[in-house]
C-alpha positions in Angstrom: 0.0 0.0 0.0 2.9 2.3 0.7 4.1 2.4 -3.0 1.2 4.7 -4.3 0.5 8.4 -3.4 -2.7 7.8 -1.7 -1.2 4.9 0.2 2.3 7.5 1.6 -0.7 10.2 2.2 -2.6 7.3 4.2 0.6 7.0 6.1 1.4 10.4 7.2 -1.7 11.0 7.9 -2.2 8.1 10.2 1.1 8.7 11.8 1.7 9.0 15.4 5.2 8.1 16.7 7.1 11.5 17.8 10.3 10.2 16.1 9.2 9.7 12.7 7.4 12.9 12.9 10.7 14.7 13.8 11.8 13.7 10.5 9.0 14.5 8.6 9.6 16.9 6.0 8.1 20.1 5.5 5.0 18.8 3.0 4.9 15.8 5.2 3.7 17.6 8.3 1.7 20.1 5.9 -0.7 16.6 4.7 -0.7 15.9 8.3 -1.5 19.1 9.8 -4.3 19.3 6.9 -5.9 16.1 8.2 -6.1 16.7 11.7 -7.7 19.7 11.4 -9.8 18.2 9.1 -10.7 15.7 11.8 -11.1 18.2 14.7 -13.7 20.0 12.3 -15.7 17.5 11.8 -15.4 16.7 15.6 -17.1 20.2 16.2 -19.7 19.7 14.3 -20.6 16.6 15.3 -20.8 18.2 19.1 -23.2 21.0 17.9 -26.2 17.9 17.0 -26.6 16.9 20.2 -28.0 20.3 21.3 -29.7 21.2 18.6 -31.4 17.5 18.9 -32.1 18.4 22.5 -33.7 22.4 21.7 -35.8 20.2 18.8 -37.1 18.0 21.8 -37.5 20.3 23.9 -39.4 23.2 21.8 -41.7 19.8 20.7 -42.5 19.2 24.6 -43.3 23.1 24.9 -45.8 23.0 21.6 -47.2 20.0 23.4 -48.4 21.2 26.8 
């Protein structure tokens, strides 16, 4: 998997160890970097349901009694 481009971007991004990324090079950490915010985004907005789910419930309840 490591010989195409998605599979070294698949590898970088999935990349933990604190020596390897010490050697990373500059793109390296930029595909990285790109990813985990990526990740944290989607993270947010996945947070934000939840409440909105719970003001739909509870503006239902209100409409209700």
């Amino acid at each position: 998997m490591e010989d195409t481009p998605l599979g070294q971007t698949v590898l970088i991004r999935k990349e933990n160890d604190k020596e390897r990324l010490k050697h990373f090079t500059q793109h390296e950490h930029r595909i990285r970097n790109e990813w985990r915010n990526f990740i944290a985004n989607q993270k947010v907005s996945e947070n934000k349901q939840p409440e909105y789910f719970a003001k739909m419930f509870e503006d239902m309840f209100r409409k209700l009694f």
